[in-house]
C-alpha positions in Angstrom: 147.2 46.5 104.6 148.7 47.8 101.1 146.6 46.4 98.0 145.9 47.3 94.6 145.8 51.1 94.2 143.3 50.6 91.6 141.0 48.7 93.1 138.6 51.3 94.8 138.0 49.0 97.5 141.6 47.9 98.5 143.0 50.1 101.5 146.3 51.7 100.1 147.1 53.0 103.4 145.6 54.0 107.1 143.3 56.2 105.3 143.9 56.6 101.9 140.9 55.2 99.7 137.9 55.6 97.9 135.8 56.3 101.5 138.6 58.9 102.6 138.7 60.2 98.7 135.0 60.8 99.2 134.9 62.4 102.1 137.8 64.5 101.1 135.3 65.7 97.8 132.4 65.9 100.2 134.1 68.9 101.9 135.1 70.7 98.8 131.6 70.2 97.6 129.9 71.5 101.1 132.7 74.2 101.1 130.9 75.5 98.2 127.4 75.1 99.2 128.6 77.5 102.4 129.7 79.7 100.0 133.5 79.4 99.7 135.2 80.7 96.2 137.6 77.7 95.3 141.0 79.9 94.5 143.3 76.7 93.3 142.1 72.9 93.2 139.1 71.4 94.2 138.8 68.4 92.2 139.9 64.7 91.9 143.6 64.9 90.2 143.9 61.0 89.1 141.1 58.8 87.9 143.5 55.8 89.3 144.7 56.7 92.8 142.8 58.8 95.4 144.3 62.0 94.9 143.0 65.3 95.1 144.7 68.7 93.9 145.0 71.0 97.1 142.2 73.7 97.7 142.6 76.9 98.5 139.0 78.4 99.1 138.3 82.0 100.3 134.7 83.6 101.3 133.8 81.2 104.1 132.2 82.3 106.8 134.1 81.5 110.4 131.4 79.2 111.5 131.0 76.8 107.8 132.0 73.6 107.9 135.4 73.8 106.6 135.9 76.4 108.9 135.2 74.6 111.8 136.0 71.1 111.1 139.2 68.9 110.1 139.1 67.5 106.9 142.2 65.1 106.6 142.7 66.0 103.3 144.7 69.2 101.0 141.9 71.1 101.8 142.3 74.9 104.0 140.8 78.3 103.1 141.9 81.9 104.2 140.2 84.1 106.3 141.2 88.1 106.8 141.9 89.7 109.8 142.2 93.2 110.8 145.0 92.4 114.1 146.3 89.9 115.7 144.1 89.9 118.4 140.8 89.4 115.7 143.4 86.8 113.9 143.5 84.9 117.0 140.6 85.0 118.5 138.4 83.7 115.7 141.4 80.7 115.0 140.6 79.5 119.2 137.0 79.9 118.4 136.8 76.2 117.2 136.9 73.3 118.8 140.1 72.0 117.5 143.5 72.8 118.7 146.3 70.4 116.8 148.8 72.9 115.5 149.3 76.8 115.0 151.7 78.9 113.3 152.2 82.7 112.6 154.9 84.6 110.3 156.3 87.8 111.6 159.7 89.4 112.0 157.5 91.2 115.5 158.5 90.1 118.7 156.2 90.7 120.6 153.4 89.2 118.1 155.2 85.9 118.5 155.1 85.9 122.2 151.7 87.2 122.1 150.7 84.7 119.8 152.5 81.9 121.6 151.1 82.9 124.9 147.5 82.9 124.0 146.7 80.4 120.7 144.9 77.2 121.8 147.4 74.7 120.1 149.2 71.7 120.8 152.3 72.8 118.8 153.1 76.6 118.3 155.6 77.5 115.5 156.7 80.8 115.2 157.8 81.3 111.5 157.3 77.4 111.0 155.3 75.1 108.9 152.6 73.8 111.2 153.5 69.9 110.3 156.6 67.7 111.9 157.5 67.2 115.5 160.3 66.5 116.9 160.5 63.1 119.4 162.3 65.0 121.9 159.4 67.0 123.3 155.8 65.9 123.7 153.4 66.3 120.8 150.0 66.3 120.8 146.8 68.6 120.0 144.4 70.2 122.6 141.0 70.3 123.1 139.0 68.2 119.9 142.4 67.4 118.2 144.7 64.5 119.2 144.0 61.2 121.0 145.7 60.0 124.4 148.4 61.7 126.5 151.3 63.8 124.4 153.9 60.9 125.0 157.2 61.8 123.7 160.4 63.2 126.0 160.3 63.2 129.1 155.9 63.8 129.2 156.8 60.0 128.0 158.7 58.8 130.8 156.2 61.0 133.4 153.2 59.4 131.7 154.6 55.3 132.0 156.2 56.3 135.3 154.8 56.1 139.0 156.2 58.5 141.4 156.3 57.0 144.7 157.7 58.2 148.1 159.3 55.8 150.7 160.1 55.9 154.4 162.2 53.6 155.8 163.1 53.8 159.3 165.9 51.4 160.2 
């Protein structure tokens, strides 16, 4: 239901208001307490809607909370990596698996990296957001809810498969 934006107890959309604001701060805030550096954002951008400037942290350790956890918010950090094979590795080391992407002009890196990252969605020199409603979308293994129904994993899914004999 759409209400008041300035009313901090109006819902201004699925999960836009003050409780997903809050939890959204509570990240940045426990991001810090792990350790992080805050390179851009971190704070509350508009006293009247629940908007928060996107954060970039660097410095967390692979198992903090931000590191391991989704929080439905502009919030991500960056981690260095020595090769692919660390780089992947420590990203299929949580529990999550929504959507993955890797820039590189190297084929085989892509295919590697295609072949082997726990993800729902695999972009190769893509942005890790959008689907399209042609093929099935979903994550893998904490991320997502239900079957990936879209295409034909759609029709599959709402579909029985049943064999008949018929002697006449």
């Amino acid at each position: 239901m759409v209400g008041d934006p300035t009313d901090p107890d109006t819902e201004v959309g699925p999960l836009v208001n003050q409780s997903q604001l809050d939890e959204v701060l509570a990240g940045i805030e426990r991001g810090k307490a792990d350790g992080g550096t805050i390179l851009a954002g971190g704070e509350r951008i508009d006293d009247e809607a629940y908007l928060v400037a996107p954060t970039l942290f660097e410095g967390l350790a692979d198992d903090a909370f931000l590191s391991c956890e989704e929080v439905f918010g502009p919030v991500t950090s960056i981690y260095p990596f020595t090769d692919l094979d660390e780089a992947i590795a420590r990203a299929n080391d949580v529990r999550f698996g929504l959507s993955s992407a890797i820039f590189t002009t190297s084929l085989a890196s892509s295919r590697q990296f295609a072949q082997t990252m726990q993800a729902g969605i695999v972009r190769i020199n893509g942005q890790t957001a959008g689907v399209d409603v042609h093929v099935p979308f979903g994550g893998i293994k904490g991320s997502g809810w239900g079957p990936h129904e879209q295409g034909r994993s759609a029709r599959d899914f709402y579909t029985d498969v049943v064999t008949v004999y018929e002697d006449i």
